[in-house]
N, C-alpha and C positions, 0 to 999 in steps of 0.2 A: 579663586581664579575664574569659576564659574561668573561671576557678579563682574569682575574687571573683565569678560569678553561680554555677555550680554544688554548689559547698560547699555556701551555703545551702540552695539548691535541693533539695539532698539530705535537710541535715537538717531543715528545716523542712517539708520534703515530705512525711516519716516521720508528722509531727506534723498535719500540715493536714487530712489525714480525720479524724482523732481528736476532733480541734479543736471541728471541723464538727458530729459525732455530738453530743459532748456539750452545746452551746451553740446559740442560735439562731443560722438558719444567716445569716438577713437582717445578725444584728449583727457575725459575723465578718468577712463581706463586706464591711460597712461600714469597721470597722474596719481589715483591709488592705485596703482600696482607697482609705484616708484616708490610710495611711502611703506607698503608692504613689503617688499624688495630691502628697503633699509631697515625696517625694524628685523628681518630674517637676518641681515649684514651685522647688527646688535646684537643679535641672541648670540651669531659666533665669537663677533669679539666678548660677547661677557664670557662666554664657554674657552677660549683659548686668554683670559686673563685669570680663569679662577674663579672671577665673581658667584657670590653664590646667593646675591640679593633675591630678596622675594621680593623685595617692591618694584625691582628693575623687572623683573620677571611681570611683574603683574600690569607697569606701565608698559610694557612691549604688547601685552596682548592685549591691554586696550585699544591702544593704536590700530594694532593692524584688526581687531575685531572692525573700529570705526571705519577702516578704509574697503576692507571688505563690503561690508552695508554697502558702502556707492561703489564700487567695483560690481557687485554683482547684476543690478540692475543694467548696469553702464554696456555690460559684456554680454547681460542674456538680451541686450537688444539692438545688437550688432550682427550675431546670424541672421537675423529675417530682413536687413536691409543688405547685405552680401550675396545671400541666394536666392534662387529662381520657389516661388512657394511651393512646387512640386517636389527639391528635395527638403523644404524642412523637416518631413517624418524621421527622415535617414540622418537629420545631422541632431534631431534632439535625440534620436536613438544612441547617436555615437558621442552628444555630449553625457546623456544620463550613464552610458557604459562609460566614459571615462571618471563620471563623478564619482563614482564606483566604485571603482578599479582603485583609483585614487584615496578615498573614505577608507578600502580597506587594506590595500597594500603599502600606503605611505606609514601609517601608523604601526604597523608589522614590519618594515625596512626600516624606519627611524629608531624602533625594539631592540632589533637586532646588531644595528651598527652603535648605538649605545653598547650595548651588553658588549657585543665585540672589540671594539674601541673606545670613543667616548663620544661627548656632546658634539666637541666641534667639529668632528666628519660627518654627522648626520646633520649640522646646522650646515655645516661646508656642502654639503652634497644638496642638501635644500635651495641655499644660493646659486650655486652653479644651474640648476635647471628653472629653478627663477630666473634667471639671466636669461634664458633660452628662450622662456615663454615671453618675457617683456620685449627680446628683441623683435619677436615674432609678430606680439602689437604694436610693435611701432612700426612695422611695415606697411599696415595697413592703412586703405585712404582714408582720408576725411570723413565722418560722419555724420553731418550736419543736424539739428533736430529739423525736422518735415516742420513747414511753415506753421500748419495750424495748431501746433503745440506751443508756440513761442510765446504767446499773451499771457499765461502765470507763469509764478515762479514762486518760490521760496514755501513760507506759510502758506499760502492759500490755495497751493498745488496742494500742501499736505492733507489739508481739508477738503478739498472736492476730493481725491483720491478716497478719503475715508468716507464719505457722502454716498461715494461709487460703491464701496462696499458695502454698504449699510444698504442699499436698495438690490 
Protein backbone atom coordinates (compact mmCIF):
# COMPACT_ATOMS: atom_id res chain seq x y z
CA UNK A 1 0.00 0.00 0.00
CA UNK A 2 2.92 2.03 1.02
CA UNK A 3 4.46 1.65 -2.90
CA UNK A 4 0.70 2.27 -4.59
CA UNK A 5 0.65 5.79 -2.47
CA UNK A 6 4.15 6.78 -2.92
CA UNK A 7 5.13 6.18 -6.51
CA UNK A 8 2.66 8.55 -7.43
CA UNK A 9 3.38 10.85 -4.91
CA UNK A 10 6.74 11.05 -6.20
CA UNK A 11 5.92 11.41 -9.64
CA UNK A 12 3.08 13.55 -9.61
CA UNK A 13 4.79 15.64 -6.90
CA UNK A 14 7.64 16.53 -9.45
CA UNK A 15 4.74 17.77 -11.66
CA UNK A 16 2.24 19.50 -9.07
CA UNK A 17 4.39 22.86 -8.77
CA UNK A 18 4.62 23.14 -12.20
CA UNK A 19 1.15 22.30 -12.74
CA UNK A 20 0.28 25.12 -10.26
CA UNK A 21 2.60 27.82 -12.01
CA UNK A 22 1.31 27.38 -15.11
CA UNK A 23 -2.64 27.26 -14.73
CA UNK A 24 -5.05 28.77 -12.33
CA UNK A 25 -4.30 27.65 -9.20
CA UNK A 26 -8.36 27.78 -7.93
CA UNK A 27 -8.86 25.40 -11.14
CA UNK A 28 -6.22 22.73 -10.40
CA UNK A 29 -7.38 22.56 -6.88
CA UNK A 30 -10.61 22.04 -8.13
CA UNK A 31 -9.87 19.57 -10.37
CA UNK A 32 -7.75 17.16 -7.87
CA UNK A 33 -9.80 17.60 -5.21
CA UNK A 34 -12.71 16.32 -7.57
CA UNK A 35 -10.70 13.44 -8.43
CA UNK A 36 -9.96 12.86 -4.64
CA UNK A 37 -13.54 13.48 -3.91
CA UNK A 38 -14.49 10.48 -6.28
CA UNK A 39 -12.05 8.13 -5.39
CA UNK A 40 -13.27 8.86 -1.33
CA UNK A 41 -17.02 8.27 -3.27
CA UNK A 42 -15.27 4.64 -4.46
CA UNK A 43 -13.93 3.59 -1.21
CA UNK A 44 -17.78 3.97 0.01
CA UNK A 45 -19.24 2.26 -2.76
CA UNK A 46 -16.61 -0.66 -2.47
CA UNK A 47 -17.32 -0.43 1.61
CA UNK A 48 -21.38 -0.52 1.25
CA UNK A 49 -21.17 -3.33 -1.75
CA UNK A 50 -18.84 -5.72 0.22
CA UNK A 51 -15.98 -5.55 -1.99
CA UNK A 52 -13.10 -6.52 -0.39
CA UNK A 53 -10.36 -6.17 -3.41
CA UNK A 54 -6.98 -5.26 -2.46
CA UNK A 55 -6.30 -4.22 -5.93
CA UNK A 56 -9.37 -1.84 -5.98
CA UNK A 57 -8.11 -0.70 -2.70
CA UNK A 58 -4.53 -0.23 -3.89
CA UNK A 59 -5.70 1.61 -7.26
CA UNK A 60 -7.93 4.13 -5.20
CA UNK A 61 -5.00 5.19 -3.31
CA UNK A 62 -2.85 5.58 -6.01
CA UNK A 63 -5.13 8.00 -7.48
CA UNK A 64 -5.85 9.94 -4.91
CA UNK A 65 -2.00 9.81 -3.71
CA UNK A 66 -1.33 11.32 -7.47
CA UNK A 67 -4.02 14.02 -7.19
CA UNK A 68 -2.81 14.97 -3.82
CA UNK A 69 0.84 15.68 -5.30
CA UNK A 70 -0.92 18.56 -7.44
CA UNK A 71 -3.41 19.45 -5.07
CA UNK A 72 -1.07 20.30 -2.55
CA UNK A 73 1.16 22.56 -4.25
CA UNK A 74 -1.95 24.02 -6.16
CA UNK A 75 -3.65 24.91 -2.44
CA UNK A 76 -0.39 25.93 -0.41
CA UNK A 77 -0.11 28.58 -3.01
CA UNK A 78 -3.39 30.15 -2.92
CA UNK A 79 -3.07 31.71 0.84
CA UNK A 80 -0.38 34.08 -0.14
CA UNK A 81 -2.22 35.34 -3.19
CA UNK A 82 -5.72 35.79 -0.94
CA UNK A 83 -4.05 37.56 1.95
CA UNK A 84 -2.44 40.76 2.95
CA UNK A 85 1.53 39.29 3.81
CA UNK A 86 1.00 40.63 7.44
CA UNK A 87 -1.33 37.82 8.20
CA UNK A 88 0.37 34.92 6.63
CA UNK A 89 2.13 34.06 10.07
CA UNK A 90 -1.46 33.61 11.48
CA UNK A 91 -2.89 31.53 8.57
CA UNK A 92 0.28 29.12 8.27
CA UNK A 93 -0.17 28.78 11.94
CA UNK A 94 -3.91 27.93 11.56
CA UNK A 95 -3.11 25.89 8.44
CA UNK A 96 -0.21 23.74 10.26
CA UNK A 97 -2.71 23.49 13.48
CA UNK A 98 -5.28 22.10 11.24
CA UNK A 99 -2.83 19.71 9.54
CA UNK A 100 -2.57 18.55 12.76
CA UNK A 101 -5.41 18.24 14.20
CA UNK A 102 -6.45 16.43 11.10
CA UNK A 103 -3.05 13.82 10.81
CA UNK A 104 -4.19 12.99 14.34
CA UNK A 105 -7.75 13.07 14.81
CA UNK A 106 -8.99 11.88 11.35
CA UNK A 107 -7.26 8.56 11.85
CA UNK A 108 -8.47 8.17 15.58
CA UNK A 109 -12.43 8.99 14.32
CA UNK A 110 -12.06 6.89 11.21
CA UNK A 111 -10.64 3.85 14.42
CA UNK A 112 -13.51 4.47 16.10
CA UNK A 113 -16.40 4.72 13.63
CA UNK A 114 -14.99 1.41 12.13
CA UNK A 115 -14.81 -0.48 15.42
CA UNK A 116 -18.26 1.18 16.06
CA UNK A 117 -19.97 0.59 12.93
CA UNK A 118 -18.23 -0.12 9.72
CA UNK A 119 -16.30 1.20 6.66
CA UNK A 120 -19.00 2.83 4.89
CA UNK A 121 -19.74 5.57 7.78
CA UNK A 122 -16.41 6.46 8.28
CA UNK A 123 -15.94 6.59 4.22
CA UNK A 124 -19.59 8.32 4.31
CA UNK A 125 -18.62 10.69 6.80
CA UNK A 126 -15.16 11.42 4.93
CA UNK A 127 -17.36 12.25 1.69
CA UNK A 128 -19.68 14.45 3.43
CA UNK A 129 -17.05 16.87 4.71
CA UNK A 130 -15.04 16.43 1.46
CA UNK A 131 -18.06 17.93 -0.14
CA UNK A 132 -17.83 20.83 2.41
CA UNK A 133 -14.37 21.62 1.78
CA UNK A 134 -14.66 21.22 -2.31
CA UNK A 135 -17.69 23.53 -2.17
CA UNK A 136 -15.72 25.98 -0.26
CA UNK A 137 -13.03 25.97 -3.16
CA UNK A 138 -15.05 26.46 -5.50
CA UNK A 139 -16.16 29.63 -4.07
CA UNK A 140 -13.15 31.13 -4.50
CA UNK A 141 -11.92 33.62 -7.29
CA UNK A 142 -9.77 32.94 -9.99
CA UNK A 143 -6.19 32.49 -9.47
CA UNK A 144 -4.24 33.19 -12.28
CA UNK A 145 -0.51 32.24 -12.32
CA UNK A 146 1.54 35.95 -12.03
CA UNK A 147 2.90 36.58 -15.63
CA UNK A 148 6.34 35.85 -15.17
CA UNK A 149 5.86 32.34 -14.36
CA UNK A 150 4.11 31.42 -17.47
CA UNK A 151 7.25 30.74 -20.12
CA UNK A 152 7.95 26.93 -18.76
CA UNK A 153 6.01 24.42 -18.30
CA UNK A 154 5.86 20.72 -17.98
CA UNK A 155 9.55 19.05 -17.98
CA UNK A 156 11.71 21.71 -17.95
CA UNK A 157 9.84 23.59 -14.99
CA UNK A 158 10.69 20.14 -13.29
CA UNK A 159 14.27 20.60 -14.02
CA UNK A 160 14.95 24.25 -13.09
CA UNK A 161 12.87 23.51 -10.06
CA UNK A 162 15.47 20.80 -9.27
CA UNK A 163 18.56 23.08 -10.45
CA UNK A 164 16.85 25.58 -7.75
CA UNK A 165 17.45 23.01 -5.33
CA UNK A 166 20.61 21.68 -5.90
CA UNK A 167 22.12 25.44 -5.48
Amino acid sequence: LGICALVPLVVFGLYGGAISDRHDRRTVALVASVISWTVTLGLVAQALAGNRSVGVLYALVAVQSAAGAVNGPARGAIVPRLLEPQQMPAANALQTLGFNVALTGGPLLGAVLVAAVDYALAYGLDAVLFTVALLALWRLPPIPPESEVRSRSGFHAVVDGLRYLAT
